[in-house]
C-alpha positions as CSV (number, residue, x, y, z in Angstrom):
1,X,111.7,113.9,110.6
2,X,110.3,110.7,109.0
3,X,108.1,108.3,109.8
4,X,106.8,104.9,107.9
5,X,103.5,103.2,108.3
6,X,102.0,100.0,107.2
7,X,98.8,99.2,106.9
8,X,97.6,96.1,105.7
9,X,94.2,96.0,103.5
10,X,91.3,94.9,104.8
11,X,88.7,92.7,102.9
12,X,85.0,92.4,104.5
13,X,82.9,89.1,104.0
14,X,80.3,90.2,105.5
15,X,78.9,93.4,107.6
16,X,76.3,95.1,109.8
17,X,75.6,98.9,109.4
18,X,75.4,100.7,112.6
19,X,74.4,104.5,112.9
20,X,75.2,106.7,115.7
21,X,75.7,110.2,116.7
22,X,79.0,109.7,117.9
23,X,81.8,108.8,115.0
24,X,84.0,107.2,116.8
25,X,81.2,104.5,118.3
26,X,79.4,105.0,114.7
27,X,80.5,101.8,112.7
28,X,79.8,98.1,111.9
29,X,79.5,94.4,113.1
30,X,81.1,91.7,110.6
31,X,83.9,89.6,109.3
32,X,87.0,90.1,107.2
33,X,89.8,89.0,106.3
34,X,94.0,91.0,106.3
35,X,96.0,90.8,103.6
36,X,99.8,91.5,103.7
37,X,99.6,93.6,100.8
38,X,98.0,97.4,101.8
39,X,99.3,100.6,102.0
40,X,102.6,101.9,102.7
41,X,102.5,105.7,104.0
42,X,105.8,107.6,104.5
43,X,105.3,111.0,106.6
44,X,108.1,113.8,106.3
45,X,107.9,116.8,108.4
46,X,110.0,119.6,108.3
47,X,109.8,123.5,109.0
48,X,107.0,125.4,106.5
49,X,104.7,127.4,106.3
50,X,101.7,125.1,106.4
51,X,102.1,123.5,103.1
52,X,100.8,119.8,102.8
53,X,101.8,118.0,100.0
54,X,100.3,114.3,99.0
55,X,101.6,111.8,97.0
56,X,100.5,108.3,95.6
57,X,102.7,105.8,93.9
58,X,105.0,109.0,93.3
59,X,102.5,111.4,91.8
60,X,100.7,114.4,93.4
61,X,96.8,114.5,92.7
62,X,94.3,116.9,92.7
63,X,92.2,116.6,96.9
64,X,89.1,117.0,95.3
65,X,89.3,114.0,92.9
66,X,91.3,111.3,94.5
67,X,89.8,109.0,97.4
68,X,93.1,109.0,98.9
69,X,93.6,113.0,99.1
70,X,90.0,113.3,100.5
71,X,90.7,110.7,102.8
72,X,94.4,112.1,103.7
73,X,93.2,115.2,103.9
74,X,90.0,114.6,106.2
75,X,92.3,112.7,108.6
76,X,94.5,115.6,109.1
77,X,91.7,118.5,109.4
78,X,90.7,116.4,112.9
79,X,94.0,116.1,114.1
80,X,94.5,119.9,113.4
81,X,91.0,120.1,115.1
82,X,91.6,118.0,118.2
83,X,95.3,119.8,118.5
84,X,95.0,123.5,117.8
85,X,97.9,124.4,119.8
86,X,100.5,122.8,117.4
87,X,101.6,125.2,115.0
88,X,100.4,123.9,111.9
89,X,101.2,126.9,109.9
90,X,105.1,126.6,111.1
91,X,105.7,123.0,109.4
92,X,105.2,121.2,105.4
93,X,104.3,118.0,105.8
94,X,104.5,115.6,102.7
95,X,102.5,112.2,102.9
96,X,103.6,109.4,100.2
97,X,101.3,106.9,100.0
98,X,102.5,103.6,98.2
99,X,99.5,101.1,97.4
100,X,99.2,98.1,95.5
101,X,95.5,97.0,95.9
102,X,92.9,98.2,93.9
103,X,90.8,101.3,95.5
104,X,87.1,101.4,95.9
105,X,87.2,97.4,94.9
106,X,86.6,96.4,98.5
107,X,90.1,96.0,99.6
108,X,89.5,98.8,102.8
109,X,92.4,101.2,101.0
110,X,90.9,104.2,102.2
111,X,91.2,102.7,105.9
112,X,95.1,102.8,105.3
113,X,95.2,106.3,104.2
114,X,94.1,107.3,106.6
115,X,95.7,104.8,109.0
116,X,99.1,105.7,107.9
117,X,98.2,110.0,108.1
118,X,96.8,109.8,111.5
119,X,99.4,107.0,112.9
120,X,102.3,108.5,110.9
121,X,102.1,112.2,111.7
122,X,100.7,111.4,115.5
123,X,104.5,109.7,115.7
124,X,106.2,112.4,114.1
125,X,104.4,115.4,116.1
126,X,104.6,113.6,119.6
127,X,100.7,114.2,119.8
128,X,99.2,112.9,123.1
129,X,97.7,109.5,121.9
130,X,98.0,106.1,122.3
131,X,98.1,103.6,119.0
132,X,94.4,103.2,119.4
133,X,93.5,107.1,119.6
134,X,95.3,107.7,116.7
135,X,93.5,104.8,114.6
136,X,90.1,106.1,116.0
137,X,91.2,109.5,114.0
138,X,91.3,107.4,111.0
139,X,88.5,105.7,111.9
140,X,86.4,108.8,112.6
141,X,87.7,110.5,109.0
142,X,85.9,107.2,107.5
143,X,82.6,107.2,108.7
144,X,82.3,110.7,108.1
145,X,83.6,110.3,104.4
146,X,81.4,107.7,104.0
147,X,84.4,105.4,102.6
148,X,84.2,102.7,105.3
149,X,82.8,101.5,108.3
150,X,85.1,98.5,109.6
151,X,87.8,98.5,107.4
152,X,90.3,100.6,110.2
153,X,89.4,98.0,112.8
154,X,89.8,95.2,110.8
155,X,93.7,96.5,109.6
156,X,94.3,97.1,113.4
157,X,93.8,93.5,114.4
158,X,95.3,91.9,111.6
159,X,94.3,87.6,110.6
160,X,91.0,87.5,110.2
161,X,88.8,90.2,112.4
162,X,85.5,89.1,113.8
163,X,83.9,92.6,114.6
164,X,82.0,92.2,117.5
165,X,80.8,95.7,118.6
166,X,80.8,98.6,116.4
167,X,83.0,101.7,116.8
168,X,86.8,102.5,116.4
169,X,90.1,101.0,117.8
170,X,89.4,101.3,121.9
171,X,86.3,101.7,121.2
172,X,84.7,99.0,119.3
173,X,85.2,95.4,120.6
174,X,86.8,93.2,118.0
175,X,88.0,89.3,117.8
176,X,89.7,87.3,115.3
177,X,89.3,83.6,114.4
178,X,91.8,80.9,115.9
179,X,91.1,78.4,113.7
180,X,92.1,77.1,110.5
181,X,91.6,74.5,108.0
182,X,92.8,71.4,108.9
183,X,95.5,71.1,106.0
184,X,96.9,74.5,107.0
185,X,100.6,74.9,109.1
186,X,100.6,76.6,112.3
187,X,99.3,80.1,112.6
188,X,98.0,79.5,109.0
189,X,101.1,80.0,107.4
190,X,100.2,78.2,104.2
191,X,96.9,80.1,103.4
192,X,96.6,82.7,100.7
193,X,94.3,85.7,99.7
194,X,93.4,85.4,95.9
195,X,90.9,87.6,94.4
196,X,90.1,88.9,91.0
197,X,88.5,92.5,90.3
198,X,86.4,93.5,87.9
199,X,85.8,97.0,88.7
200,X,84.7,99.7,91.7
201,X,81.7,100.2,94.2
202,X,81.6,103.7,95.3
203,X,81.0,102.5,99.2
204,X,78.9,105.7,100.1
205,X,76.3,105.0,97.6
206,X,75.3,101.5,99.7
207,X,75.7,103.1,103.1
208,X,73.4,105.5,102.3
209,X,70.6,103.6,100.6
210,X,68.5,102.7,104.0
211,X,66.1,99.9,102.3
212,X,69.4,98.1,101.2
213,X,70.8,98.6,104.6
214,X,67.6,97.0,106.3
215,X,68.3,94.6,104.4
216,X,72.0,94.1,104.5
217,X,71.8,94.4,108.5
218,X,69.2,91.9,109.0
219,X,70.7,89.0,106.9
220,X,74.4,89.7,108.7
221,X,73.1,89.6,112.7
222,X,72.2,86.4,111.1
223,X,75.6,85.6,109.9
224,X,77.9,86.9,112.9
225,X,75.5,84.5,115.2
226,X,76.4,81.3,113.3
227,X,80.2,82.5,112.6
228,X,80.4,82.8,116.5
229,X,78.8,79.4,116.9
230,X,81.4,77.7,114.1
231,X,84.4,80.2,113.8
232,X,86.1,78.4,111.6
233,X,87.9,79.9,108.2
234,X,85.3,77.9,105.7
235,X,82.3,78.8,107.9
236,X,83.6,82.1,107.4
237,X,83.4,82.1,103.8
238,X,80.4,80.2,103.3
239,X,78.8,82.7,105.2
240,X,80.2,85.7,103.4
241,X,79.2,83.8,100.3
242,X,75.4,83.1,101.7
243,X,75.3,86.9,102.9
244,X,76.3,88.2,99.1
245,X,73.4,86.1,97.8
246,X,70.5,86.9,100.1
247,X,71.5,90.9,99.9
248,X,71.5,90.6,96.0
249,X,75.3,92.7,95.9
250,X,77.1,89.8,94.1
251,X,76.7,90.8,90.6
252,X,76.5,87.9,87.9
253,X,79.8,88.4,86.3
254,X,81.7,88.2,89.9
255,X,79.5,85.0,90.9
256,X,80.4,83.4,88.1
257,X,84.1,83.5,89.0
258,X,83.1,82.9,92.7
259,X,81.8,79.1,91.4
260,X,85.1,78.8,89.5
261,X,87.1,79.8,92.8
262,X,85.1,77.7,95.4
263,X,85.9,74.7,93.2
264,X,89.5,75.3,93.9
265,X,89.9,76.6,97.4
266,X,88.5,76.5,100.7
267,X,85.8,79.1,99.9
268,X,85.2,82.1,97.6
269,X,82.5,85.1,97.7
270,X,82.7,88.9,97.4
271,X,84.5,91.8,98.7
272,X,82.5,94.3,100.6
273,X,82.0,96.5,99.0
274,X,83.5,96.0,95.6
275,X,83.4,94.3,92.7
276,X,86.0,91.8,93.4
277,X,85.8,88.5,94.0
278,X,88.6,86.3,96.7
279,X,88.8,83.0,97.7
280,X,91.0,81.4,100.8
281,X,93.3,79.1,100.0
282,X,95.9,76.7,100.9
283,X,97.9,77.0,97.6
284,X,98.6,80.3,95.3
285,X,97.5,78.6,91.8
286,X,94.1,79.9,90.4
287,X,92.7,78.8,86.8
288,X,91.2,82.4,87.0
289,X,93.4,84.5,84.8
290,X,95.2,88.1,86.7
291,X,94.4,87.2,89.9
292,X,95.9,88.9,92.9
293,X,98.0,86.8,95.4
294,X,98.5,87.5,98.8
295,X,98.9,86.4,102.2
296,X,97.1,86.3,105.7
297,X,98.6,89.2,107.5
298,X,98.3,88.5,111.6
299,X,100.3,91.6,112.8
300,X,97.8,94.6,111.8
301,X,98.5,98.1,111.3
302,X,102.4,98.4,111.9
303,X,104.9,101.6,112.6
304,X,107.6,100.3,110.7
């Protein structure tokens, strides 16, 4: 049996920490953006004798030193959890990741690990869930990993995700913005996702700083009001490039290509949380050199 997930990445302009007992209501409030670039995760399942077998790109790694074994493997401890009466030790199941965005550079690539490991074997396994339960797996392997906060909602809804209420998919309460610039076709067909990185945030050791996330949560209430007053694409980015600034994360080296982007496009700021810096804009040419080129994916998290 087979199965074959997509997951777009995720990229957060801005973001709101918010704590609670419960995982799956544990999460954040903010903005992002989907690109149709992510992870692909096949899911093969066949009689075993428990073995579980990871792949990315075509080579196996070692679970304790690879964000997308941790991940993968988290995911799949709650399912075994929430569903002790499968027979887990009676099947193999390999899981074959295939990225091609940068990890831990604010592109939400842990989100589709674990995306396409919940959703993937859920399918395969007939588990009881809907769509949504099985993304609040991922979700819930996240926040307790300490990868990501937002990043599994925002691949769910696909365009770009307003996060309204915290939480996972059915849980959470999340919106996406209608509309675009006024040069872009219908549905914004003609916009693109370009972004440069320099190098990697470890995510956990923000979330876990509470002065910087006093910080961080006052300035982005303040940003999700006035998105919600103006939800349009370059309010969006403006904002995510104001909220970068007044929480001191943009780094000097990434601002400096930030100014060079927002010359050219429609806006340009950070990813959170990574050192990366992406523009929106209506044409794929960038005077920054190895950029990434993308587009807006509006579908989301897809069985394929």
């Amino acid at each position: 049996m087979q199965s074959l997930v997509f997951a777009p990445s995720h990229i957060t302009g801005f973001f709101e920490v918010i704590n609670h007992s419960n995982p799956l209501i544990r999460g954040s409030r903010g903005a992002g953006v989907v690109l149709d670039q992510g992870v692909l995760t096949q899911v093969d399942v066949c009689e075993g004798n428990g073995e579980i077998i990871t792949k990315t790109n075509g080579k196996n790694h070692d679970q304790k030193y690879h964000l997308e074994d941790s991940v993968t493997y988290k995911t799949l401890n709650l399912l075994k959890k929430q569903f002790p009466k499968v027979k887990w030790n009676e099947i193999k199941i390999t899981i074959q990741h295939e990225i091609n965005v940068p990890v831990e550079a604010g592109f939400g690539a842990s989100a589709g690990f674990a995306l396409g490991t919940s959703v993937g074997v859920s399918k395969l396994l007939k588990l009881p869930l809907t769509f949504n339960r099985a993304a609040a797996v991922a979700h819930n392997a996240e926040v307790e990993l300490k990868t990501g906060m937002g990043d599994v909602m925002g691949s769910v809804v696909g365009g770009f995700p307003v996060r309204l209420e915290p939480g996972a998919p059915g849980y959470g309460d999340a919106d996406k913005l209608l509309n675009g610039h006024e040069y872009a076709e219908k549905e914004y067909g003609s916009l693109f996702v370009i972004s440069k990185t320099l190098g990697t945030i470890e995510t956990a050791s923000i979330l876990t700083d509470p002065d910087m996330t006093l910080k961080v949560n006052s300035v982005a209430r303040e940003m999700l009001k006035k998105l919600l007053l103006n939800p349009q694409i370059t309010n969006f980015m403006d904002l995510s490039l104001e909220f970068s600034q007044k929480t001191g994360l943009i780094d000097p080296e990434i601002m400096e290509i930030v100014d060079v982007m927002k010359d050219e496009t429609m806006g340009a700021s950070m990813a959170m949380l990574g050192k990366t810096a992406f523009a929106i804009s209506t044409t794929p040419d960038s005077s920054v050199e190895d950029v990434m080129v993308a587009r807006i994916d509006h579908s989301g998290c897809r069985i394929l």
